[in-house]
C-alpha positions as CSV (number, residue, x, y, z in Angstrom):
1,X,0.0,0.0,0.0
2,X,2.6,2.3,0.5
3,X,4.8,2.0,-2.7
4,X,0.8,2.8,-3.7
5,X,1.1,6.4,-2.3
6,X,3.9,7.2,-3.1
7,X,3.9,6.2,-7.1
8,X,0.3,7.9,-7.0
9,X,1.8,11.2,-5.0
10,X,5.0,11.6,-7.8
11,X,1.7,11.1,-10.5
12,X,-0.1,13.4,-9.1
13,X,3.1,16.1,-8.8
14,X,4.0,15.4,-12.3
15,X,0.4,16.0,-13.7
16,X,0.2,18.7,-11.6
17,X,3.3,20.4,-12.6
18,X,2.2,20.0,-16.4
19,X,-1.5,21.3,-15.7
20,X,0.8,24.6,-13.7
21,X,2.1,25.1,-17.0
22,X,-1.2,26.1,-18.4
23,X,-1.9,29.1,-16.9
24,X,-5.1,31.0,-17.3
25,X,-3.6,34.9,-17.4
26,X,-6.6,36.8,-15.7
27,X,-4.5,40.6,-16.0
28,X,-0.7,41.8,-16.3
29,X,1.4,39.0,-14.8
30,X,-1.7,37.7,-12.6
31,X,-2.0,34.1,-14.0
32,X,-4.3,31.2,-11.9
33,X,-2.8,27.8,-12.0
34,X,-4.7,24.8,-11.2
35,X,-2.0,22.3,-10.8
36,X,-2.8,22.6,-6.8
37,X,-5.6,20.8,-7.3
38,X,-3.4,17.6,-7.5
39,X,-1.7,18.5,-4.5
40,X,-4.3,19.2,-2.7
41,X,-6.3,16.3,-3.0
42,X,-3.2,14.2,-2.5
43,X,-3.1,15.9,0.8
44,X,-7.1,15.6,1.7
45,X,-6.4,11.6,0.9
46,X,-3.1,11.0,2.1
47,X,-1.9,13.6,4.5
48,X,0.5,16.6,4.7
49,X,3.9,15.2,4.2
50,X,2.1,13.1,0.6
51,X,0.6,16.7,-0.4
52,X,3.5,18.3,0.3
53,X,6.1,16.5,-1.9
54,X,3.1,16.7,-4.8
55,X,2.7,19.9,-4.3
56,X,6.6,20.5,-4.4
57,X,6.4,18.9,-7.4
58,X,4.0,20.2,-8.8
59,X,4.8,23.4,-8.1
60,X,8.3,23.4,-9.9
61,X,6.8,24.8,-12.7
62,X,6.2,28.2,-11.6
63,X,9.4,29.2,-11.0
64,X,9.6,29.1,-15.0
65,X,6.0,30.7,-15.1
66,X,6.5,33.4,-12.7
67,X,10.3,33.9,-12.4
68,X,10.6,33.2,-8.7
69,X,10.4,30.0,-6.6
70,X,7.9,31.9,-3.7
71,X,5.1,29.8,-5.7
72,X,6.9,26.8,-4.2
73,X,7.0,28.0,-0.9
74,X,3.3,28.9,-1.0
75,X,1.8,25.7,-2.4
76,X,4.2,23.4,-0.1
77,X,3.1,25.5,2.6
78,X,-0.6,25.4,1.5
79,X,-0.6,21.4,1.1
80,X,1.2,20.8,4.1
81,X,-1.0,23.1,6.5
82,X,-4.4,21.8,4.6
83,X,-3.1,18.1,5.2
84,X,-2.4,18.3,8.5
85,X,-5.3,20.3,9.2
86,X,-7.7,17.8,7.7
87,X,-5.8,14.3,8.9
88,X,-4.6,15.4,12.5
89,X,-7.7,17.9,12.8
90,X,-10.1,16.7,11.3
91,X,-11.4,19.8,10.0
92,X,-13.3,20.0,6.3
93,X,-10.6,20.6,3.5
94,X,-12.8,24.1,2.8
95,X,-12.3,25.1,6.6
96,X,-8.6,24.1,6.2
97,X,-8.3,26.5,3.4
98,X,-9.3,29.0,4.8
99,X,-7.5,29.1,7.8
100,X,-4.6,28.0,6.2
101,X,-4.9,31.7,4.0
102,X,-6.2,33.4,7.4
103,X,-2.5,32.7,8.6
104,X,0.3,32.0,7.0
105,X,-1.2,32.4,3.5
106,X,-2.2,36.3,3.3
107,X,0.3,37.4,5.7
108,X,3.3,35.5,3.6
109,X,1.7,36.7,0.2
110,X,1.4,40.1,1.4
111,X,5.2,40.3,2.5
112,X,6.1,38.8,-0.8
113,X,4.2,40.7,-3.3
114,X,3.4,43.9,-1.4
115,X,6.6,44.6,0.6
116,X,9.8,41.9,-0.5
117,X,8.6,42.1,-4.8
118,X,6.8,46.2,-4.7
119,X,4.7,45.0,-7.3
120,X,2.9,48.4,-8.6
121,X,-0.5,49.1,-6.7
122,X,-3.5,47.2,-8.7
123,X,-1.0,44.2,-9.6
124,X,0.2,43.5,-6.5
125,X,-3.0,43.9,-4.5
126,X,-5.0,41.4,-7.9
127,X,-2.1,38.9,-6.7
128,X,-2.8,39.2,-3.2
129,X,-6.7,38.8,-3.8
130,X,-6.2,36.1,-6.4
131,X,-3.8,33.6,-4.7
132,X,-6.5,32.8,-1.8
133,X,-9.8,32.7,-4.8
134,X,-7.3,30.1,-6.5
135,X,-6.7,27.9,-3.2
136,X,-10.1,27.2,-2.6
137,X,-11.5,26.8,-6.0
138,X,-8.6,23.7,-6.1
139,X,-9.2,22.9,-2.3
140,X,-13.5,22.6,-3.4
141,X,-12.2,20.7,-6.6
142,X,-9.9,18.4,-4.9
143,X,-12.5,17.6,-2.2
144,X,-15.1,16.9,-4.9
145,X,-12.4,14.8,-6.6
146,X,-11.8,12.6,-3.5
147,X,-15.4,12.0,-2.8
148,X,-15.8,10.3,-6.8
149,X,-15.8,6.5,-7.1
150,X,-13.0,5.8,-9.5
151,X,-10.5,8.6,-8.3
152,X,-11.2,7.3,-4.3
153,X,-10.7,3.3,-5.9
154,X,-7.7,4.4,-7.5
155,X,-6.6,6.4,-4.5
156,X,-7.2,4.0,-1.8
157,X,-8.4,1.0,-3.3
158,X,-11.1,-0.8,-3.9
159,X,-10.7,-2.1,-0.2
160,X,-10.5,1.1,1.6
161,X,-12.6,3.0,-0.6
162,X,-15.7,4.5,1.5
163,X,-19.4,3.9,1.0
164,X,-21.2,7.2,-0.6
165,X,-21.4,10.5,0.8
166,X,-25.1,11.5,1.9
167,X,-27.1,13.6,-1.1
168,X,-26.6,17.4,0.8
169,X,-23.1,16.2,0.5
170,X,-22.7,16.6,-3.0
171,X,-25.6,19.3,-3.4
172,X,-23.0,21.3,-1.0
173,X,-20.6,21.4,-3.3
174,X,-22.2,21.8,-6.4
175,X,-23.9,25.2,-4.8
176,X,-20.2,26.0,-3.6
177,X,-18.9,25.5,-7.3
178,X,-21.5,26.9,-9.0
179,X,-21.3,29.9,-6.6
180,X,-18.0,30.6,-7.3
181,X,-17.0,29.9,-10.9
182,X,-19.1,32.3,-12.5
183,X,-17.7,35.0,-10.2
184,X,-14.0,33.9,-11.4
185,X,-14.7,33.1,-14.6
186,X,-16.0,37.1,-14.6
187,X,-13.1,38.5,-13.1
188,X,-11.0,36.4,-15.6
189,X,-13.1,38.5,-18.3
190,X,-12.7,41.2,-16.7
191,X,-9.5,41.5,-16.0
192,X,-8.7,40.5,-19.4
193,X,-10.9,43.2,-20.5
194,X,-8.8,45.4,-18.6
């Protein structure tokens, strides 16, 4: 079981790292990734230390994208507290999130974008706003992802796979997702309108 994880964890940073390299520009040099949706549901599955070497992995491909290796620090970072939070907590991956961008998340994106990088006023600040909008549309993803019969066989086996989740279950996220991706794909309009 374990050579299991760990094949599926390098799978899931590699896929991740080529998905990274498919950015979605939304304005300037603000680009949304979705590579951390790998990561993150390797952490939600198998814990923080799994999500974190995906998401290490998977992350390698913004330092290309971006020109700085921060987006390394902040996905590792990102998997690792979600994991942890989820597995040793056990607190909903969406609740994880969020505290996870509560602190260390904004603070650490602020000091690097706002203070350590200067980025000019509206860029800086669109960065700042994006990075957390990005974390939990792949954090919502990657929990509907771990909840779906053949990605929770493959994941855990058919052994350890878990009977369904309860009806609200999945009507919660579908309101969740179809809350929020209209709303980002119109600020990716609008901010390519921009």
């Amino acid at each position: 079981m374990q050579w299991r994880r760990v094949v599926l964890t390098l799978a899931a940073g590699a896929v991740g790292c080529a998905v990274n390299l498919l950015p979605v520009t939304v304005f300037g040099p603000v680009k949304v990734v979705f590579g951390s949706v790998l990561s993150l549901l390797i952490a939600i599955v198998y814990g923080p230390v799994y999500g974190l070497a995906a998401a290490l992995i998977a992350s390698t491909s913004t330092v290309r994208l971006w020109g700085h290796g921060y987006g390394v620090l902040t996905f590792g970072l990102e998997a690792l507290v979600v994991g942890w939070l989820v597995a040793h907590r056990r607190q909903s991956p969406l609740w994880a999130e969020l505290r996870f961008w509560a602190f260390p998340g904004l603070p650490l994106l602020i000091w690097i974008y706002l203070i350590h990088f200067d980025y000019p006023s509206p860029n800086g600040l669109a960065i700042v706003v994006k990075e957390p909008l990005n974390g939990l549309l792949a954090v919502m993803l990657a929990e509907l992802l771990a909840w779906v019969g053949p990605v929770q066989r493959l994941l855990l086996g058919p052994e350890e796979a878990t009977a369904r989740r309860p009806l609200r279950a999945y009507l919660y996220h579908a309101f969740l997702l179809l809350a929020t991706l209209p709303v980002a794909l119109l600020a990716i309009v609008n901010g390519r309108a921009y």
